[in-house]
C-alpha positions in Angstrom: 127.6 236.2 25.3 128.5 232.7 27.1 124.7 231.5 27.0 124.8 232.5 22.8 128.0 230.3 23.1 126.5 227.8 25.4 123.2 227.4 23.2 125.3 227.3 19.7 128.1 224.3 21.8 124.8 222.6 23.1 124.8 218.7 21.6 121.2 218.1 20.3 119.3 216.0 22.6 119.7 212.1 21.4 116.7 210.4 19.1 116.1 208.0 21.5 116.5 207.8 25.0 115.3 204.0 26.1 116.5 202.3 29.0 117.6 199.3 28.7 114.6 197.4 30.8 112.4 198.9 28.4 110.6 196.6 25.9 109.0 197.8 22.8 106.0 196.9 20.5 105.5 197.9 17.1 101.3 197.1 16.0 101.2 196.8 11.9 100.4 199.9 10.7 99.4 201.4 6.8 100.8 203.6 4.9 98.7 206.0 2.0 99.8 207.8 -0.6 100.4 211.7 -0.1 98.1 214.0 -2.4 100.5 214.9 -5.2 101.4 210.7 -4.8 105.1 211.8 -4.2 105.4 210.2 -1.5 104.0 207.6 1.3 102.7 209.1 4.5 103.8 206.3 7.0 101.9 205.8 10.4 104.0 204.4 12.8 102.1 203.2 16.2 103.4 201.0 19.2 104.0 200.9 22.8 107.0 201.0 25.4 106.8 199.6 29.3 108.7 197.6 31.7 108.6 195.4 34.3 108.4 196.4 37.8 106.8 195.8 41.4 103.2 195.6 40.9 101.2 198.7 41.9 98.4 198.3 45.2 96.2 199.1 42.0 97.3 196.4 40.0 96.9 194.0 42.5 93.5 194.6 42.7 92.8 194.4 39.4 94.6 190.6 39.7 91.6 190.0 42.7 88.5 191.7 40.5 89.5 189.5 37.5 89.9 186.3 39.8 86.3 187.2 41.3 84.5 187.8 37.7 85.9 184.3 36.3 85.2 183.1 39.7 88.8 181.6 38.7 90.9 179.0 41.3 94.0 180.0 42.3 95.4 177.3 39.8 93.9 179.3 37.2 95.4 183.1 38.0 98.8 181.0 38.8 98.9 179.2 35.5 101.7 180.6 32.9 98.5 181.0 30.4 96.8 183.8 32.7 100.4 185.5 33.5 100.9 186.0 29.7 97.9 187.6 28.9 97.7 189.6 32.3 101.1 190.9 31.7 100.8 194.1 29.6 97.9 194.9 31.7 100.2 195.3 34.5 103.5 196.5 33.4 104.9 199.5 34.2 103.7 202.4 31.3 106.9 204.1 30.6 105.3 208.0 29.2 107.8 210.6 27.9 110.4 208.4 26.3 112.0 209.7 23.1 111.7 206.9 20.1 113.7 206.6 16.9 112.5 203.9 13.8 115.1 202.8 10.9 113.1 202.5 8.0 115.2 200.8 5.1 118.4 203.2 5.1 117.3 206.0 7.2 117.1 206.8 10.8 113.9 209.0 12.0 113.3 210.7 15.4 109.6 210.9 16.3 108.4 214.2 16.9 106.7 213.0 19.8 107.6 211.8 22.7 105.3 208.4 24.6 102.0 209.3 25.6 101.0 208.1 29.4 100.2 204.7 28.6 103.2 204.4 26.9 101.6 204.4 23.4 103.3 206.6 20.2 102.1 207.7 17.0 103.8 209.7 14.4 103.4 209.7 10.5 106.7 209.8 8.9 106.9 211.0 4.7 109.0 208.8 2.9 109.4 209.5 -0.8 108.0 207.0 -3.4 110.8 205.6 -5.2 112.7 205.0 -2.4 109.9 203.4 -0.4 110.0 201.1 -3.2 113.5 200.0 -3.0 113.0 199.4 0.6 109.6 197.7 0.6 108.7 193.5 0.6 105.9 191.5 0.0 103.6 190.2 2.4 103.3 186.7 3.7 100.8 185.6 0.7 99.9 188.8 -0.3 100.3 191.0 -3.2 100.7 193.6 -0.8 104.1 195.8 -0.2 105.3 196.5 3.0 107.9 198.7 4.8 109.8 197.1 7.5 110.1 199.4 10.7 112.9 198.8 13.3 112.9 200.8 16.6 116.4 202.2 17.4 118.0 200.8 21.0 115.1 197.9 21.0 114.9 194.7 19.2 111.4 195.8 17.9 110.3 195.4 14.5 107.2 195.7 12.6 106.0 196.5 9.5 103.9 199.1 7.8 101.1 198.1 4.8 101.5 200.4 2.0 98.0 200.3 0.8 97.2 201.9 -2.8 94.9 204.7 -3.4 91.9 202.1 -5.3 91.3 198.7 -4.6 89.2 196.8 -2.0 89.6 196.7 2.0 88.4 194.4 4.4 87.6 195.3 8.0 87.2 192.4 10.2 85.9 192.5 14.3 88.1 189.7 15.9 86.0 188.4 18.7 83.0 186.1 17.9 84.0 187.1 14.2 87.0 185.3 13.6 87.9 183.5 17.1 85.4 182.5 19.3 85.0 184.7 22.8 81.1 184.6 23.5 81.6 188.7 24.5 77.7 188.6 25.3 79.1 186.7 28.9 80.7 189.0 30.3 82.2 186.0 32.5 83.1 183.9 29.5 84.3 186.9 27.5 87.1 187.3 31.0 87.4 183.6 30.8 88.3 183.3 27.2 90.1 186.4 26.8 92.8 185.6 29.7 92.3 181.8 30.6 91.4 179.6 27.8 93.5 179.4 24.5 92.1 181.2 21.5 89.7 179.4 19.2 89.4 180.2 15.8 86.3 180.1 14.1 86.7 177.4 11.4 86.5 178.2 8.0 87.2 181.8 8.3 91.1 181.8 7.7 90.9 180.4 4.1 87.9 182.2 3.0 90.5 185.5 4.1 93.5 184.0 2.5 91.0 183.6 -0.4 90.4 187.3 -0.6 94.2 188.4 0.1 95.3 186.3 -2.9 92.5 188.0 -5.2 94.5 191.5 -4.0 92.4 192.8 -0.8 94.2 194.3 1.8 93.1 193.6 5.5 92.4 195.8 8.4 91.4 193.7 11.5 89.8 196.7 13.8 88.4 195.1 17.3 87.4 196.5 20.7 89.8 194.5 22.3 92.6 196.5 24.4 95.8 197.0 22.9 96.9 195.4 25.3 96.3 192.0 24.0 97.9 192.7 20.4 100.7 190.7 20.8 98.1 187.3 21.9 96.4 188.1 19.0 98.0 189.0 16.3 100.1 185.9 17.3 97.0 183.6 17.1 96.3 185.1 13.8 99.4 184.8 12.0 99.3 181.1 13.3 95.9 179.8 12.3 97.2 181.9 8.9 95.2 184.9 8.3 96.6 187.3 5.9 99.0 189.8 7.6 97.3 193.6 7.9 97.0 196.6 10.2 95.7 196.4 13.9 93.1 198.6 15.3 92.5 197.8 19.0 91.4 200.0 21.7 93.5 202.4 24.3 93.2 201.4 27.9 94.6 203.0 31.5 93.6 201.6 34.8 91.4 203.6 36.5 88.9 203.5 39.2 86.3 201.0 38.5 88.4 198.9 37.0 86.6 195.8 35.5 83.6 198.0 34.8 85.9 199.9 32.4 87.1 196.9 30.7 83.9 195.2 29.8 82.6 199.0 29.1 85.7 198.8 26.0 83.4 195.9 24.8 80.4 198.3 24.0 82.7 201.4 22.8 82.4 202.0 19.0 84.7 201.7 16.2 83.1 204.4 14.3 86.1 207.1 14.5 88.9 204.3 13.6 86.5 203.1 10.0 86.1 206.7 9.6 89.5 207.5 9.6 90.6 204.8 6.9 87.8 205.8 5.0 88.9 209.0 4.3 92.4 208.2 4.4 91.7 206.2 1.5 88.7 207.4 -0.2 88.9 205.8 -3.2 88.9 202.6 -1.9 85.9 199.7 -1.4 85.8 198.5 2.1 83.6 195.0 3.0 82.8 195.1 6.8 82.6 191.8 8.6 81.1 191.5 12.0 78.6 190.0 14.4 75.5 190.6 16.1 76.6 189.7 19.5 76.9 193.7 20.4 76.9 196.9 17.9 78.2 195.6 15.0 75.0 196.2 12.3 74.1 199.1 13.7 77.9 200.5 13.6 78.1 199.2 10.0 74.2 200.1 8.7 75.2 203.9 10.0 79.0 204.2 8.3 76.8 202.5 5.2 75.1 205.3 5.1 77.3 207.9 6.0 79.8 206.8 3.0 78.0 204.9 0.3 80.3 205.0 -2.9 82.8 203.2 -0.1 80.8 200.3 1.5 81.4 197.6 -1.2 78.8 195.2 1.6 78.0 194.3 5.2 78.7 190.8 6.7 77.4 190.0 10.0 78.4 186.4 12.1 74.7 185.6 13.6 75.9 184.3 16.8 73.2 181.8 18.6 72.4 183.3 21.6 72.0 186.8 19.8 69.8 186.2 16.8 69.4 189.3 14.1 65.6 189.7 14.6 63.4 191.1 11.5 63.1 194.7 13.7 66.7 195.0 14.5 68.0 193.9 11.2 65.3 196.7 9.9 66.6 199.0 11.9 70.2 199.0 11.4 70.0 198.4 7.6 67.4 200.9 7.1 67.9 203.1 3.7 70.2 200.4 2.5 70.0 198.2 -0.6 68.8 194.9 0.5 71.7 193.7 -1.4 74.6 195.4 0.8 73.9 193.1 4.7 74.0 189.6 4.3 73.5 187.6 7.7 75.9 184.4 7.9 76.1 181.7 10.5 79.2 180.1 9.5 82.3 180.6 6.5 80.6 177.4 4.6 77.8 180.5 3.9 80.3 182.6 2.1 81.8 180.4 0.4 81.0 181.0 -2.8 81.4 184.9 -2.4 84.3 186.3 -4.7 85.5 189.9 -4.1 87.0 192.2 -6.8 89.7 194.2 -5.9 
């Protein structure tokens, strides 16, 4: 009898049970419409850690990354390094509890953090009340749903992306910002030591497209880690806002060979997924031929047809598309579909239909 009472007096557990040291992230997500289109199935995705005393790991990781960029100490001591090194070593805060406000209501996640601090949930939100609380944007015709996380001051915001129209998935590195990922020295050395450079030309040509009503999926092997660099760099050389796709990453044994390893891992499942999340939809994949890129595109081409609206690949200098490969990965394709670029002055004249 007193543990029925016990049980039926118990308070819930809270929806959120951050500490206060803990800092959030919310990555831009999308939203798709639910089958019977009653309501919008929103993804929310981000991450939680915190500061601490830096593991024996984590220090070596500092001394493997100083030896690949054969870096000074002036370099791993500069306030440019310790930015982009930081999420790499915080502190991964797993099983924390996580609440989001979006517009007038509160929801718990069903799910607590993941061990590298990373959670996902998808959260039903009927349609006419998604409308009242979306917004527009940053030079987009695109709604939005802004996403605050309960006990943080985190805040993102979730692309509500109709059923029909056209896509774009863009690769970041060597596609839109320079990175030379072919080095695996200059990748380290651009990724954590250098400021970001943006390859010219290509942040019109994609406001271009957002203003003719394509939405924007930037999908990239780069760890989530770096999200905040570069969705930062992005938004300030004044690409159109849209959802991040980066890559999960834990220390583990053999560290940097894990790292350059993400560089060579495919983004087949992530293109997959918003293909048949939105299968009515045109997507136009943009890329580059310093790693898999046509032969990642040329297969999902094939694979889903009606979907692949046309392939643009970045011919970087040093890693020319020869007649075989370009064969190879385009094989079964109309010759239409790949074009081959070297800079945005060679698409400018392309115009997308949404």
């Amino acid at each position: 009898m007193t543990s029925l009472l016990d049980a039926m007096t118990r308070r819930p557990p809270p929806l959120s049970d951050l500490a206060h040291e803990d800092r959030v992230v919310l990555f831009p997500s999308v939203g798709h419409l639910s089958r019977d289109r009653e309501h919008w199935i929103v993804h929310v995705h981000g991450d939680v850690c915190c500061s601490g005393q830096m593991s024996l790991g984590k220090r070596v990781l500092l001394k493997i990354f100083k030896r690949a960029m054969q870096a000074s100490d002036e370099d791993v001591a500069s306030p440019l390094f310790h930015e982009r090194i930081g999420r790499f070593i915080a502190h991964d805060r797993p099983g924390v509890r996580l609440a989001v406000r979006i517009g007038e209501e509160v929801f718990g996640l069903p799910k607590k953090t993941r061990r590298d601090g990373q959670f996902q949930a998808a959260v039903r939100i009927p349609v006419d009340q998604a409308r009242g609380w979306s917004e527009t944007a940053d030079g987009s015709a695109e709604n939005c749903l802004p996403v605050e996380v309960c006990g943080a001051p985190a805040s993102g915001r979730v692309h509500l992306v109709e059923p029909a129209g056209l896509s774009i998935i863009s690769d970041i590195d060597d596609t839109l910002k320079h990175s030379h990922v072919t080095c695996k020295r200059s990748l380290l050395v651009n990724t954590f030591l250098r400021p970001f450079e943006t390859i010219a030309g290509m942040a019109p040509l994609f406001r271009e497209w957002s203003a003719a009503g394509a939405a924007f999926h930037y999908v990239s092997s780069s760890p989530w880690q770096l999200y905040q660099h570069l969705a930062e760099h992005l938004a300030d050389e004044g690409f159109p806002a849209g959802s991040f796709h980066l890559r999960p990453f834990r220390l583990r044994d053999h560290l940097l060979r894990r790292i350059l390893m993400l560089r060579r891992s495919g983004k087949v499942s992530v293109i997959r997924a918003l293909f048949r999340m939105f299968p009515q939809r045109r997507f136009l994949l943009i890329g580059d031929s310093g790693e898999h890129d046509p032969e990642i595109y040329g297969a999902l081409a094939r694979r889903y047809r009606r979907q692949v609206a046309g392939i643009f690949i970045r011919q970087l200098d040093d890693q020319a598309m020869s007649s075989r490969r370009y064969a190879r990965a385009f094989r079964m394709l109309d010759s239409s579909l790949p074009r081959i670029y070297h800079d945005a002055g060679d698409l400018a004249g392309v115009k997308i239909q949404s």
